[in-house]
N, C-alpha and C positions, 0 to 999 in steps of 0.2 A: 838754489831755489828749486833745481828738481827734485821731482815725485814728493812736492808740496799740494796739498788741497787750499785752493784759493775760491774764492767769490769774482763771479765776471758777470757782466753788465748789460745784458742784449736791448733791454727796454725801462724806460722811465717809470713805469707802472707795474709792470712786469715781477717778480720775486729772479735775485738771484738763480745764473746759472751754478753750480759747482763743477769741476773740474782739476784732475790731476796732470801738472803741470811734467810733461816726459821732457820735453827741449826748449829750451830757448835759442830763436834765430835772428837773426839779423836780416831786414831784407836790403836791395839793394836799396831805394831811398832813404836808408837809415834806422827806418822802425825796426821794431822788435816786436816779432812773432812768437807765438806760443803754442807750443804742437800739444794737445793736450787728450790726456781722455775721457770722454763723457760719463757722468753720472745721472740717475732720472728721479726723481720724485716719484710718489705716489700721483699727484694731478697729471701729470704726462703721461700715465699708462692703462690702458682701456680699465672697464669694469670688469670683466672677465680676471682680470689678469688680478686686479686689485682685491679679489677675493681668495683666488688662491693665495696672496702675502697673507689672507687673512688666517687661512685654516694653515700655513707654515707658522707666524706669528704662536694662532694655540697650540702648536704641538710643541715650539721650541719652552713656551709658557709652564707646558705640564713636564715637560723633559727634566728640563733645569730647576722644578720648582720655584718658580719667582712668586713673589707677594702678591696679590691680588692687589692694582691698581684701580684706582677709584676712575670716574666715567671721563672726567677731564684731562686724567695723565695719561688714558687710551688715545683720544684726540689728539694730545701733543704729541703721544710718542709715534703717531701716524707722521709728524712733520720731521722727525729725527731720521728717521727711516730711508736711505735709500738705496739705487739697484745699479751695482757695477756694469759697465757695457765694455764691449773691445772696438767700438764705434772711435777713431781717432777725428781731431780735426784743429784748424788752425785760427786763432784766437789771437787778437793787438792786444798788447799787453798793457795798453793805455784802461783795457775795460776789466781789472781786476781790482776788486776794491776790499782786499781783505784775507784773513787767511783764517782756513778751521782743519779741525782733524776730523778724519775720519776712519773707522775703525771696522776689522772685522767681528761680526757676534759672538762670543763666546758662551758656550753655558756655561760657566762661573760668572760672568758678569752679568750684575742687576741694570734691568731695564732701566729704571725709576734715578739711577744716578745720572745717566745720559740727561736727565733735565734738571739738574744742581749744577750741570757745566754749560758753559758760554760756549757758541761755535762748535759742539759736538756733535757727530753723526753717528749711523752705525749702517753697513750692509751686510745681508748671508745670502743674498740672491742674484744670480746674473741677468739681467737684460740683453733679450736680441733685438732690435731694433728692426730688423728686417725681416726675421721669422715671426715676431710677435710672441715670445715665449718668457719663462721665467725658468731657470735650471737653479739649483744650488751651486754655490760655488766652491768649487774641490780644492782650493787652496786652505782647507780648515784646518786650526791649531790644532790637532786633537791632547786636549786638556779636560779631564774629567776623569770620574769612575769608570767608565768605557775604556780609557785607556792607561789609566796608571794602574801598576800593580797592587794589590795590597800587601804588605810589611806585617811581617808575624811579629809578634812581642817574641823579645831578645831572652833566651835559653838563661836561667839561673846557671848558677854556679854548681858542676857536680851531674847539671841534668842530664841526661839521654837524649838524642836526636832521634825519634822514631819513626821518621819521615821516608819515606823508600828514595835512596838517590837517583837508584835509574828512571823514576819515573820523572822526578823533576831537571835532570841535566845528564848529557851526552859525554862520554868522555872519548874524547879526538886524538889523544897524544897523555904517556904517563912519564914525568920529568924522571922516576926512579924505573927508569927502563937498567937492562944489561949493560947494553951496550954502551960506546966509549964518544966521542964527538966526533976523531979522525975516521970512525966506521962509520959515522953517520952522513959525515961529508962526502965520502965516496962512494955510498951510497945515492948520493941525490948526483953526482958527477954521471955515473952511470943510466940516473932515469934521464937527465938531458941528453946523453948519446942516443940513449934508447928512443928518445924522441925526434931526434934529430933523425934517426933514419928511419922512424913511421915516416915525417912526412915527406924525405926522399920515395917512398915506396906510394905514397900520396897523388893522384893525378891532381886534384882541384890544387891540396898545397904546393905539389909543385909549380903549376901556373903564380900563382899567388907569389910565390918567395921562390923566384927560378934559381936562383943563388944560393952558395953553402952557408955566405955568411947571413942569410936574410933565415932561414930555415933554424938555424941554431942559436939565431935572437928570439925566436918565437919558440922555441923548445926549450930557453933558459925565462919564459914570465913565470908568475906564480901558479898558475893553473898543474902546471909539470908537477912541480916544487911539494903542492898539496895532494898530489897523487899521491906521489914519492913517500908520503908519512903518512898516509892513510893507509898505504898498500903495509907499511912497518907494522901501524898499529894494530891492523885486521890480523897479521900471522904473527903478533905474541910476540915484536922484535929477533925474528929469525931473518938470519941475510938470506938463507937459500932460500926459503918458501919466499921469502918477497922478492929475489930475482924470479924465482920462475912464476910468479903470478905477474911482473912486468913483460914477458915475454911468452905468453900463454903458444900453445900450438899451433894456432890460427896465424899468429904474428905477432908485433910488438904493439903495443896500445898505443894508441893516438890519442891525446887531450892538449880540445881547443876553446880559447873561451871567446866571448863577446865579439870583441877587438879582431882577434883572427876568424871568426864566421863571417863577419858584414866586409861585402866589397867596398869600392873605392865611390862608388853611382850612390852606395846605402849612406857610407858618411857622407858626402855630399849633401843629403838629402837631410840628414839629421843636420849637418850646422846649418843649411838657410832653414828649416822648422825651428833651430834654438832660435836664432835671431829674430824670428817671426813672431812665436809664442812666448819666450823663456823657456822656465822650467815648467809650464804648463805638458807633461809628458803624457795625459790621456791626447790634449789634443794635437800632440805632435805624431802618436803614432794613428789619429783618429785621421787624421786629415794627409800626411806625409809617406807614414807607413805602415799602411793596414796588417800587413804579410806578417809581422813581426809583434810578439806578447810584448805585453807592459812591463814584464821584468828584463826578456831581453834589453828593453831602452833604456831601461835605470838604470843596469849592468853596462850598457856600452857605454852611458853618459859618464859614468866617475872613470870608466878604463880610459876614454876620450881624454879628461881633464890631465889628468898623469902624462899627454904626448907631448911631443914641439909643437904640435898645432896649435893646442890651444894656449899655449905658451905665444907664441905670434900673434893668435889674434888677440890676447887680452892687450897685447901691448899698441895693436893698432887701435884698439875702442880708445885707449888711454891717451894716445894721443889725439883724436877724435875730440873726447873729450874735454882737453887743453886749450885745443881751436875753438870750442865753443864758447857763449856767455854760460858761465856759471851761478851768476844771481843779477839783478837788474835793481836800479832804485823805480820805486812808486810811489808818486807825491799823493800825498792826503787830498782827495776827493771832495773839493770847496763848492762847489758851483750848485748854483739852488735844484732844485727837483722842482720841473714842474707841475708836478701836482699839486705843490702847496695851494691852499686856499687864502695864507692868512700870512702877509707881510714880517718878517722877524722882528722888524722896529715897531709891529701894533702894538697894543696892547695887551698884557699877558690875561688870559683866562677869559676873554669873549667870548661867549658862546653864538660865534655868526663870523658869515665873511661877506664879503660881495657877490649876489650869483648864487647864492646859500638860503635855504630859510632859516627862519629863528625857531630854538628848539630843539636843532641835531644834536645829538650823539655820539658817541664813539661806537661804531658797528661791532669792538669784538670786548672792548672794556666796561662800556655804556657810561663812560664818564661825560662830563659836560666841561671839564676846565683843563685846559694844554696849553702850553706855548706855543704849540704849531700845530694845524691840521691841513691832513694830506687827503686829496680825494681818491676815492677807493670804490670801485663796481663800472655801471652803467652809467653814464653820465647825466642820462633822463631821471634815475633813483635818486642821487645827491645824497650817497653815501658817505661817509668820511670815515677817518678813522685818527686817534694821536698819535704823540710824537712814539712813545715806546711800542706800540700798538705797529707802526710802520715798520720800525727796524723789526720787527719781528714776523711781518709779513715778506719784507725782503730777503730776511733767513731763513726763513723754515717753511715760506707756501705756502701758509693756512693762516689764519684768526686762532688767537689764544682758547677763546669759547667758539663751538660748534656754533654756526647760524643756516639758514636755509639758501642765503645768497653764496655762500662759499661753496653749498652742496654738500654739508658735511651730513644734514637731518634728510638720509636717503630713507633709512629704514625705522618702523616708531620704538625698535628693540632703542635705539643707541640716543634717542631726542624725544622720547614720548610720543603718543597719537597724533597723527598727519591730521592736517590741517583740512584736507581734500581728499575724496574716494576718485575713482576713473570710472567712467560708466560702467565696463564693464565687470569691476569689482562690483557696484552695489546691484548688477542683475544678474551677477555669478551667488552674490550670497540670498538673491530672492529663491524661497521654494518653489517659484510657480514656472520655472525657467527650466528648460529639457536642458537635456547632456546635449543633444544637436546642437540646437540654439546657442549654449556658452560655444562652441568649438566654434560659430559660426564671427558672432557677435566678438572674440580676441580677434579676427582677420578686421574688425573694423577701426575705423581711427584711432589710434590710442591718445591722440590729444586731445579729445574730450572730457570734458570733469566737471565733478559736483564739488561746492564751496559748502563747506560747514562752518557757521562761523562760532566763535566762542563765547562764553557770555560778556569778557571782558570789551571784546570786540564790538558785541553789540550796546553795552554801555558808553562806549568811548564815541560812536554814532553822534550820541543826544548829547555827550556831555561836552566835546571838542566838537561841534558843528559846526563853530564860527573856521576852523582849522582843516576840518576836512570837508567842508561844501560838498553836501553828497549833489545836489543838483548841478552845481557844475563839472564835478567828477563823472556823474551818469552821463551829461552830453559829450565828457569826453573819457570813452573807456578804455582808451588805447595809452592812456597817461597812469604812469605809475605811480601810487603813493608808497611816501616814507610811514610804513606801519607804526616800526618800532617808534616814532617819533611820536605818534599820535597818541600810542599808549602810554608813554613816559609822560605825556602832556599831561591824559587823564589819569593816572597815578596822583598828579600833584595835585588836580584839581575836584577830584572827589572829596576830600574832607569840606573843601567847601558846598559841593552838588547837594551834601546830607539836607543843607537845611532848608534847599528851595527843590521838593520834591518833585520828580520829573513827570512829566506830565505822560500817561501810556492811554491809550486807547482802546477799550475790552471790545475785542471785535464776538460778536456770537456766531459760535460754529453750533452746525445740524447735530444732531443725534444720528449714530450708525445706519440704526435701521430706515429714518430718511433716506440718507446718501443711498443704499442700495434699494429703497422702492425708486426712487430718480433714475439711477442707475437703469434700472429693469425695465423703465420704461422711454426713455431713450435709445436704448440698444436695440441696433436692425435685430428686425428679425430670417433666421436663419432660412429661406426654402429649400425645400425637398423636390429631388428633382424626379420625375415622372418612373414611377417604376414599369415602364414597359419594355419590353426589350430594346433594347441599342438596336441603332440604324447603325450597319458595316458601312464603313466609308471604303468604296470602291476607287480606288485611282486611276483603272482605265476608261471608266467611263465617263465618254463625252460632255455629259450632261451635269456633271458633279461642279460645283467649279470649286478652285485650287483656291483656296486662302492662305495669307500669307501665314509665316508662324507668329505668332505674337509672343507677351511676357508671359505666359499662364498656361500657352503648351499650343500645340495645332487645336485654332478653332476659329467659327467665322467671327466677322465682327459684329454681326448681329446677333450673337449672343452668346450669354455667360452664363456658361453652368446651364446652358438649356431653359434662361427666363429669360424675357427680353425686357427691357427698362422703356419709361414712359419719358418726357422730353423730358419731367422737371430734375429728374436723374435720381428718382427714389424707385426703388423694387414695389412694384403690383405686391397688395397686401393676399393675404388668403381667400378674399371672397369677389377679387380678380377674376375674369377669366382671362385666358391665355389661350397661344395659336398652339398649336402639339409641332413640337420641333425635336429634331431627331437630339438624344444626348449623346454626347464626344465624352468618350473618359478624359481628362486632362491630366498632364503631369502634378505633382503634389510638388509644391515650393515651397523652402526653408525659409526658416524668420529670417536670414542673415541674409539671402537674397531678394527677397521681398520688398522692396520699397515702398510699399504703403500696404496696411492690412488688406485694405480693400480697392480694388481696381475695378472702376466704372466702365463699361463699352457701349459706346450708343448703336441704338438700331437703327434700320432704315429710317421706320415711321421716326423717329424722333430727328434724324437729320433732316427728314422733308418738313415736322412742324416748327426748324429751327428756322426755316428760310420766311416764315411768317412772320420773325421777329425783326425791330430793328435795331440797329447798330446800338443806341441807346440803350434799348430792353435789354440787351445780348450782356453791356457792360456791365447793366445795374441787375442781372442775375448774378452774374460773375462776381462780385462784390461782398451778392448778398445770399448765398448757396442755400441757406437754411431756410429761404420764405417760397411759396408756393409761385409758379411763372401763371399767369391766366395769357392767353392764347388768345387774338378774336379770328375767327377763322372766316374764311371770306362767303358772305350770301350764296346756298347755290341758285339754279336757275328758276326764272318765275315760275315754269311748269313744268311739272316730271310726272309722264306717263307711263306709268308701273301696269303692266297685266298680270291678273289677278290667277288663280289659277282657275280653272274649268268650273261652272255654276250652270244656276240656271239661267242667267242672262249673259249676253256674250258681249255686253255696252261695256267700253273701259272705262276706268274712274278715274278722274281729274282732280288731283290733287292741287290745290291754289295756293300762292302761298299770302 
């Protein structure tokens, strides 16, 4: 049963785990554990991530040439799809319910077969789990015109080969040499002597092989051996030129391969990296032994297998593997799923359960008749789905057909026009909106949105109202309706609607140039603020006083923009007068910080005639902002004697009241 792909079980609701089965163990209470390693879906892995499969997907699509897949076998083949990990972990073997294959991509293989087979999978990409990343994975077949040769058509009878040999093949050794085999043997007798005392004359070989007989085991591998007949074949099979090119002036040649360069710490280090990785050899010298190329390790790894080493340890794995379970039984998976809705012994093809309304659906099929229905989504939605519909959510993590509750209609390329814009989409495509303004307004909620509703939608309103209670829906709008339910209702029940026409009501809208005289004359008007020179705000003098800063920049509270407001909190029209108050430049605020276009600051005078009002008047202004406040202000004194300026009579005048 090892490096099987199996089905295991974490959740009743849940979609199958997959997982390749490396061991099975035994613990001590008797179970059986499963050391396995993880595989990810596409729903398990951010959105980021899930778009680069996408733009890997087109290019393996345009590489291999495959058939253009219609919009449904793209969806599905998103559920076939998954992403190797080196993530290990251990698993009861009571929670496998099943077994599938899973395969790596090849470009010879069509997509589109992968969904004519039962339990098939496919991955070309790795998962890190803890990096977050996706790599390709370097264990690929290579099978294709990339790598197979092309075969010339085969020479007639008679023809000519006019093809240059030297360009296409080396020649290393020629069988119709001079020479005889007993010269050619003591010829290669001689290159091992010759080697054997390089590496006596050798310091590092001699640490290595202190010994004569360790020294002339390593002077008799093949490395010597292929000097030895290259050095023949370079000098035209002459023995003298190829003795003295084995023993040049300098000294005798040294040739060492793989095996005898890496110390005893290096192989060490290579078998616990094999055991670790396998034959994964980027990541063994990525992670084990940087110092050393990639073909060094390919080179040491086959000279490795040829030792007693790894002669001992295949035979420790082997016994290893003896002691272990080598396959387990797993009994057939009886026990009901609680998500059923609907009793096995009911009755076949009701469309209802208990707890259900009447009406549902199949969420990814839209049938109405099953033997069984399993609940499926949010428990407040009372989504379901049937019996084939289920097994197929528990294999593959998706619904047959795209819907919006699986999340599959993200973008309108792959499910048509969205249902809803985001505020800030329908004020990014107004012309009347600054480049400021957009950069400002993305920093704001993005979970606000505009509903567009469809025509269907708004038919299904008037014609299912007994079913969708829009007044009791409005008093409660935190409860979800089953859409599709409502539409499949009025589907059915429009040919009947035809012939008792629904009743609409023509509301009359203004003509344009109305709306914008209303317009025009509703809208504050803008003041101008005093063109005389600014008053310098001095901060050391005493007499200034300090205002706090407010939302709209350093200014007092007595006034905005240099007007000051009356109590009922409307700006002094043009034919006002006003006190002459020094203007403050103020800072310029963005629409995206701005909390209300307009920001009211009361003045003195309006805080002193606020204290005339009472509690009553104060709320029923508050209420009602748009109506005028009348004020009564209190009697002043019976008599007030004002002097006049200088006249001809010096009598004052008594004003009565």
């Amino acid at each position: 049963m090892e490096e099987d792909y199996v089905y295991f079980e974490n959740s009743s609701s849940n979609p199958y785990l997959i997982r390749r089965i490396e061991e099975l163990n035994k613990t001590a209470n008797g179970n059986v554990e499963a050391k396995v390693v993880c595989l990810f879906r596409r729903r398990d892995i951010s959105g980021n991530l899930n778009t680069l499969a996408d733009s890997n997907a087109r290019e393996f699509e345009e590489e291999s040439k495959q058939p253009t897949p219609s919009e449904q076998q793209k969806h599905q083949l998103k559920h076939r799809e998954l992403f190797l990990s080196r993530q290990f972990e251990s698993l009861p073997a009571t929670h496998i319910r099943g077994k599938c294959n899973v395969t790596l991509l090849n470009e010879t293989d069509v997509l589109a077969g992968y969904l004519d087979k039962e339990d098939c999978f496919f991955y070309s990409l790795v998962f890190d789990p803890n990096q977050k990343t996706l790599l390709a994975d370097q264990g690929e077949i290579r099978v294709g015109s990339k790598y197979q040769a092309e075969i010339p058509d085969k020479l007639a009878e008679g023809e000519a080969d006019t093809r240059i040999q030297e360009k296409l093949e080396t020649k290393v050794w020629d069988t119709n040499n001079q020479l005889k085999d007993p010269q050619i043997d003591q010829f290669l007798v001689v290159a091992r002597a010759v080697g054997t005392f390089a590496r006596a004359l050798d310091c590092s070989s001699s640490i290595r092989q202190p010994s004569l007989h360790m020294s002339a085991a390593a002077a008799s591998r093949d490395i010597t051996l292929f000097h030895a007949m290259d050095t023949l074949q370079k000098n035209s099979y002459d023995l003298a030129k190829a003795m003295s090119t084995l023993v040049p002036q300098g000294g005798p040649v040294l040739c060492r391969d793989e095996m005898e360069e890496w110390s005893a710490s290096e192989a060490m280090l290579f078998e616990e990296a094999l055991e670790k990785y396998g034959k994964d050899f980027n990541d063994i010298r990525q992670d084990f032994l940087p110092w050393k190329s990639l073909a060094s390790v390919v080179q040491f790894y086959y000279m490795w297998k040829t030792t007693d080493r790894y002669i001992q340890q295949k035979r420790l794995k082997a016994a290893e593997a003896d002691s272990k379970l080598k396959q387990v039984y797993i009994p057939t998976y009886t026990k009901p799923n609680p998500n059923q809705i609907m009793a096995p012994g009911s009755k076949p093809g009701m469309n209802g359960a208990p707890g259900f309304q009447k009406g549902l659906s199949c969420e990814s099929c839209h049938t109405a008749q099953s033997p069984q229905w399993y609940a499926w989504g949010p428990p407040n939605m009372q989504c379901r789905l049937c019996a084939s519909c289920w097994i197929y959510w528990k294999k593959y993590g998706g619904l047959k057909t795209p819907t919006q509750l699986e999340g599959a209609a993200r973008t309108g390329s792959e499910t048509g026009p969205r249902g809803h814009m985001t505020r800030q989409e329908v004020q990014g495509l107004s012309p009347f909106t600054r480049n400021e303004g957009r950069a400002k307004l993305l920093a704001k909620n993005r979970q606000t949105f505009i509903l567009q509703t469809t025509k269907l939608t708004r038919i299904a309103r008037r014609v299912c109202e007994d079913i969708l209670q829009p007044r009791r829906a409005a008093r409660r709008p935190y409860a979800s309706i089953n859409a599709n339910a409502v539409k499949a209702e009025c589907i059915t029940r429009l040919p009947k609607a035809t012939k008792t026409p629904v009743k609409t009501k023509v509301i009359p809208r203004p003509s344009l140039a109305n709306i914008v005289k209303d317009l025009a004359i509703t809208a504050p008007l803008k003041l101008k603020a005093s063109r005389g020179p600014p008053t310098p705000i001095n901060r050391n003098q005493a007499s200034t006083p300090r205002v706090g800063q407010s939302l709209l920049g350093k200014r007092g509270f007595e006034s905005a923009a240099g007007v000051p407001y009356p109590a009922n909190g409307r700006p002094y029209t043009s034919g006002m007068r006003t006190t002459s108050q020094s203007v403050i430049k103020r800072q310029k605020v963005s629409q995206g910080e701005a909390p209300n276009p307009v920001v009211f600051v009361a003045t003195k005078d309006t805080r002193a005639l606020r204290k005339h009002l009472t509690q009553s008047e104060m709320r029923r202004a508050a209420r009602k902002p748009h109506l005028m406040v009348r004020i009564k202000l209190p009697p002043p004194p019976r008599s007030l004697v004002m002097p006049l300026l200088p006249s001809s009579t010096s009598e004052p005048i008594v004003l009565e009241d």
